[in-house]
Phi, psi and omega in degrees: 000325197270345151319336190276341200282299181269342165296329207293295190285020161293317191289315195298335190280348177271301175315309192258357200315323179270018179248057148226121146285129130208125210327150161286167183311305182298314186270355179279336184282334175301304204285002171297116171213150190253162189303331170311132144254142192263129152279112163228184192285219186275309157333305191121353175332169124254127174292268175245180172228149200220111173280174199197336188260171242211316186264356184182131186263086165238134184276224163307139164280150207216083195330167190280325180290357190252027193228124208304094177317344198269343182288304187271318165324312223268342160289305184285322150354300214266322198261327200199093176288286168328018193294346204234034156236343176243183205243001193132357173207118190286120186269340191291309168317322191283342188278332190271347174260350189295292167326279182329304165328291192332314184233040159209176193284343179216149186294098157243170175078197172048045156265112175277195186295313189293342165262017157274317171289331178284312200283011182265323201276333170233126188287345174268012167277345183298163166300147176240017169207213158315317180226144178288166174293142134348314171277341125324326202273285179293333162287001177271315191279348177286313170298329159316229194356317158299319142321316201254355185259001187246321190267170125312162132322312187303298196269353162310307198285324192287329194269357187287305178291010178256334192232337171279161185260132183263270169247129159083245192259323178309114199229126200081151174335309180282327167303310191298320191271353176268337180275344169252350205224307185082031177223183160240177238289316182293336198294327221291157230226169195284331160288326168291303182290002158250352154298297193307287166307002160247022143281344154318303193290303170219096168308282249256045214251141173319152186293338190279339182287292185317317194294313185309327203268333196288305173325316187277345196267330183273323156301335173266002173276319215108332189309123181276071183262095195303158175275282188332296194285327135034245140019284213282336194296303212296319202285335160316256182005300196264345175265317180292165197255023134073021163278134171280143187257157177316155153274321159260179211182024192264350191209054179291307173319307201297323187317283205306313198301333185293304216244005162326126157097340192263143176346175180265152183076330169309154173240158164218111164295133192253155150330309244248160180247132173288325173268004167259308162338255174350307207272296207276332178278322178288341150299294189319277176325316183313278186300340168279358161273000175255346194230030184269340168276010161249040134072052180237116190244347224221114178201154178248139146203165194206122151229162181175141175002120171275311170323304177235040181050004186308142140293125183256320177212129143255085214237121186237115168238161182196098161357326167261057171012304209278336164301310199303337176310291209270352197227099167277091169333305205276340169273351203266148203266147148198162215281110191296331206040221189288006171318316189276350181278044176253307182286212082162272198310304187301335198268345139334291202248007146293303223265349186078004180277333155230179172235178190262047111294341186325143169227151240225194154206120172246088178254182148271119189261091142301120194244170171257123201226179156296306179309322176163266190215121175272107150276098203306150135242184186274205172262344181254014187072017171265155171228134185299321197120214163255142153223153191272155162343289205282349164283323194266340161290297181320269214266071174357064177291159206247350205272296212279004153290283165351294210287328181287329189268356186267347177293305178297299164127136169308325184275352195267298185276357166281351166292317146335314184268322163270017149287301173265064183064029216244089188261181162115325209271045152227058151277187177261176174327249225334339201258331165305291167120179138331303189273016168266038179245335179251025172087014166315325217251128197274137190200160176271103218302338166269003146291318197294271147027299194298307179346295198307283169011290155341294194289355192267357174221032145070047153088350165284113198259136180208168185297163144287183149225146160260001201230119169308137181061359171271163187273147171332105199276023183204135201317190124310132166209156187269118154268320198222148104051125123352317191256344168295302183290227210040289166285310173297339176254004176283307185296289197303330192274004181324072187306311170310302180268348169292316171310354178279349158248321184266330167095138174324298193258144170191143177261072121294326186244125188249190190302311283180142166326055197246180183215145199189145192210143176255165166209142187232125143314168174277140181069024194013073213256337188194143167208145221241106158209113150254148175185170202208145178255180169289337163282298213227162174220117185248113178259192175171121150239127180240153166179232199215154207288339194272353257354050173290107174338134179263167177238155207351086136218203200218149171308354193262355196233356179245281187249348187285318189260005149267356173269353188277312159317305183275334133013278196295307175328284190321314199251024185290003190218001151213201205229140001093061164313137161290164175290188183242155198309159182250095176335344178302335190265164166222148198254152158208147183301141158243133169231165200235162179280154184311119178097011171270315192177130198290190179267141205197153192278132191220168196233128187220153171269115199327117195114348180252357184305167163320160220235350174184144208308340195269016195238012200279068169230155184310161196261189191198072187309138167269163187194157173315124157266310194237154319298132159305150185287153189084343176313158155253112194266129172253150159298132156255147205273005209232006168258090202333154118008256173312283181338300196287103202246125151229162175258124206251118177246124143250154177259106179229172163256003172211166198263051142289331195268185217225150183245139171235106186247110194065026207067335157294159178269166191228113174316359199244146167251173177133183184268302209213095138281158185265161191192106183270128198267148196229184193241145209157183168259150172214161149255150190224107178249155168244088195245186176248120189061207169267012190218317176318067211286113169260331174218168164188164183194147179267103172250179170208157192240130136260139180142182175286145170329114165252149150339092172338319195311000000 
């Protein structure tokens, strides 16, 4: 009875021979994609390998010469010793699994390489359970024949070692040996290659098995091999977690983000310079290792084109293994701190409300908020005094920003920021406060960056790219002025005027032109250092991803000496120039009241300079002091009316200007007028003539209703 198991598919081979195709060698290697995905750079570099395929792990197909001879033995050995003698079928094998037919239910063993292969290359040839069927079989032996009359040996053996699963989802050579070995396919050495080839036979097979079969694989080699090492190869094998690690490793956020969504196999080319990428990851790791006992674990960095917007470095690094994978930096929101006041000062001096002679009072300061009184202070808890526009910008004083955002209007300056792209920003002013001049508003170093990048193209805002030649996702547009930026990187590159915090030397300063600004959060939580040369715009933030305070540091001790370094890198072979003057601007001598600021040559946008040579004195912008906006004033019920008095104080330098109350002028002039509050809402103006509106603040009189009379 059991004769018939094996005649039948003998009769098939005669019968069916010519209905079964199969690739040639060329098309089975065309049609080959590995689980990877590539990033490279702008060169053609690899950045990173981004896996994609989900079921099953293979890497580069991996010609038979770049592949270990001790390897290609220890596989023909263990699968097939006749391989480079028989034609697809070991017939001596075959006589002997023949017997076996006989007195079992299915035809096994006696595969040769090439008929292992016909079943890698057609899937209805696999086992569909443990051992394949008598009609499997023979159709396997039919393909084996079809193969050798088509193939070489050289490419039987290459695409064989190429399409088998050694263990578990690795499948080919090149995954198994950098994913159990950590090397690639040629270093592998005689002891590893008899791990590997007697894992063909039993991918899943127990360490006590793998030893028995490799003992044995060796002995019939010959190999002068130790059972330690063995031992110590197999127990590699079983403890280890048999992942190929990248070969490159330089850009894992941007990989997932490119390449999400993309074929198995692909490659996609980035933006990024692969030896500015290397430099800005290797600085960074350097300096968060200098800065770990001040509870700094964490850092970003981002450069890129001012011209085209290109990204040049995408760097999300993190101290914390389990973090650094997962916690993408460069997208990630946070508390800008003192960053934003360059857009504040800039949005300041397009509107004509200061020059950078403007002088400021850097004083102590109440604003009336909902929660009770917000008191700005500075970083170092000092106040300066009066200072000019351009001192209280260079060394980022925090009280006379306030006071530039109370000119300006909260709201004026958050539509500003979401012109340059700054998303995320939608309350309204009220809810920020004040306290969006020191960077309360959570923002992403690649909005922030990009911002400068604005000021570094003379007020022009356009997207970034990550993709060469793609297009931008949002047209060009003029944010801000020729002559406001300008004048603001005029400020930042300030050496001079930076010093009243930071001090002459600092790394800030560099060989070569750049204009650059720092910023620290509240509770130090984050730190900031942007800045832009005439080529490139470089952000860098460092703290910690969970936002665990750092201790004492500062933007100048924190992200300031990794942006200066990759800087100096960036311009190591050419130089970094100012730009050239806007026609718009005009330069005049200033002189300041005494102990404020010697006299200096100043940049005004043409029409706010001083009005005549006897007039060169620093400007003392006016402004509201009472009521700060938002008090709310209560009535006492227990005080005539008429009795109940408050007073509208401005700081002017003279009793000209006009008070506007609810939109009417108000007869009375002066620095401090009386005022009897009635109960309602108001505006409050400070103007010049009938229409220059210089300050204004929103207050309420609560309480009973009085009488007009």
């Amino acid at each position: 009875m059991k004769t018939r198991f094996f005649i039948i598919p003998i009769l098939s081979l005669f019968l069916n021979g010519a209905a079964y195709g199969l690739p040639t060698y060329e098309e089975v290697r065309q049609s080959y994609v590995k689980s990877d995905s590539l990033l490279l750079d702008r060169h053609g570099e690899v950045l990173y390998e981004l896996r994609t395929d989900k079921v099953r792990r293979r890497l580069d197909w991996t010609s038979l010469k770049n592949i270990s001879p001790a390897l290609r033995m220890a596989v023909v050995r263990a699968e097939d010793k006749r391989f480079d003698e028989h034609t697809g079928v070991d017939y001596k094998s075959a006589a002997g699994a023949v017997l076996e037919g006989l007195t079992s239910e299915s035809l096994r063993g006696a595969s040769t390489i090439t008929m292992q292969l016909a079943s890698l290359l057609n899937q209805e040839l696999q086992a569909k359970k443990e051992r394949r069927s008598i009609w499997q079989k023979g159709k396997q032996v039919l393909k084996a024949w079809e193969i050798e009359k088509g193939w070489s040996k050289q490419e039987i053996l290459e695409a064989y070692l190429n399409l088998v699963t050694f263990r578990g989802e690795l499948q080919g050579i090149a995954v198994a040996s950098r994913g159990i070995f950590g090397k690639d396919p040629h270093g592998l050495d005689q002891s590893e290659s008899l791990i590997l080839a007697s894992l063909i036979r039993a991918p899943n097979a127990s360490p006590s098995e793998l030893i028995k079969r490799v003992s044995h694989l060796k002995k019939e080699m010959d190999w002068q091999v130790g059972e330690e090492e063995i031992v110590l190869r197999v127990r590699q094998l079983v403890l280890g977690p048999n992942l190929p690690r990248p070969r490159m490793d330089l850009a894992p956020h941007l990989a997932r983000q490119l390449i999400k969504g993309a074929s198995h196999g692909s490659t996609v080319t980035s933006t990024l310079d692969s030896q500015i990428q290397r430099f800005a990851l290797d600085r960074l790791v350097h300096h968060l290792f200098t800065l770990r006992m001040q509870n700094v674990k964490d850092g970003v960095v981002l450069i890129v084109e001012n011209q085209t917007g290109n990204v040049l470095a995408y760097v999300s690094y993190s101290g914390e293994p389990l973090s650094s994978r997962f916690v993408n930096g460069v997208q990630a929101k946070r508390q800008a701190g003192s960053t934003l006041k360059p857009f504040l000062y800039g949005l300041a001096f397009d509107q004509r409300i200061l020059t950078p002679a403007s002088l400021l009072d850097d004083s102590p300061l109440d604003i009336a908020v909902i929660s009770g009184i917000y008191q700005p202070e500075n970083y170092d808890s000092r106040f300066k005094g009066f200072v000019t526009s351009r001192i209280a910008l260079a060394s980022s004083l925090n009280v006379p920003a306030v006071k530039a955002l109370s000119l300006v209007g909260i709201d004026p300056f958050l539509n500003k920021l979401r012109q340059l792209g700054m998303k995320g920003l939608n309350e309204s002013g009220d809810f920020y406060g004040f306290s969006l001049a020191l960077g309360s508003a959570d923002i992403s170093l690649w909005e922030l960056t990009n911002a400068y990048r604005t000021l570094a193209n003379e007020g022009i805002w356009s997207g970034l790219r990550l993709i060469p030649d793609e297009p931008t996702s949002a047209q060009k547009k003029q944010i801000f002025s020729k002559e406001a930026t300008f004048i603001i990187s005029d400020i930042l590159s300030d050496r001079e005027a930076r010093s009243l915090t930071f001090g002459l030397e600092n790394p800030l300063s560099t060989r070569f032109w750049t204009a650059v600004k720092t910023g620290t959060s509240k509770d130090m939580r984050d730190n900031w250092c942007i800045g832009y040369s005439r080529q490139y715009t470089v952000g860098v933030w460092t703290g910690n991803f969970t936002g665990e305070p750092m201790w004492n540091v500062s933007g100048v001790t924190g992200a300031a000496p990794i942006w200066i370094e990759v800087m100096n890198f960036l311009h190591r072979n050419h130089p970094s120039i100012k730009r050239e003057v806007p026609p718009g601007l005009v330069r005049r001598e200033v002189e300041f009241p005494q102990g404020v600021a010697p006299p200096r040559e100043e940049w005004f946008i043409r029409g706010t300079e001083p009005p005549s040579k006897d007039q060169k004195i620093g400007q003392f912008n006016p402004r509201i002091v009472y009521p700060p906006s938002g008090t709310v004033i209560a009535l006492d019920p227990d005080i005539p009316p008429e009795l109940q008095k408050i007073f509208f104080i401005s700081q002017t330098n003279e009793n000209d200007f006009r008070w506007v109350l609810n939109g009417s002028l108000m007869e009375t002039k002066g620095k401090t007028i009386p005022w009897t509050p009635k109960a309602g809402k108001y505006s409050l103006a400070l103007a010049e003539g009938e229409e220059k509106i210089l300050d204004y603040v929103y207050f309420e009189v609560r309480g009973p209703e009085v009488d007009s009379d």
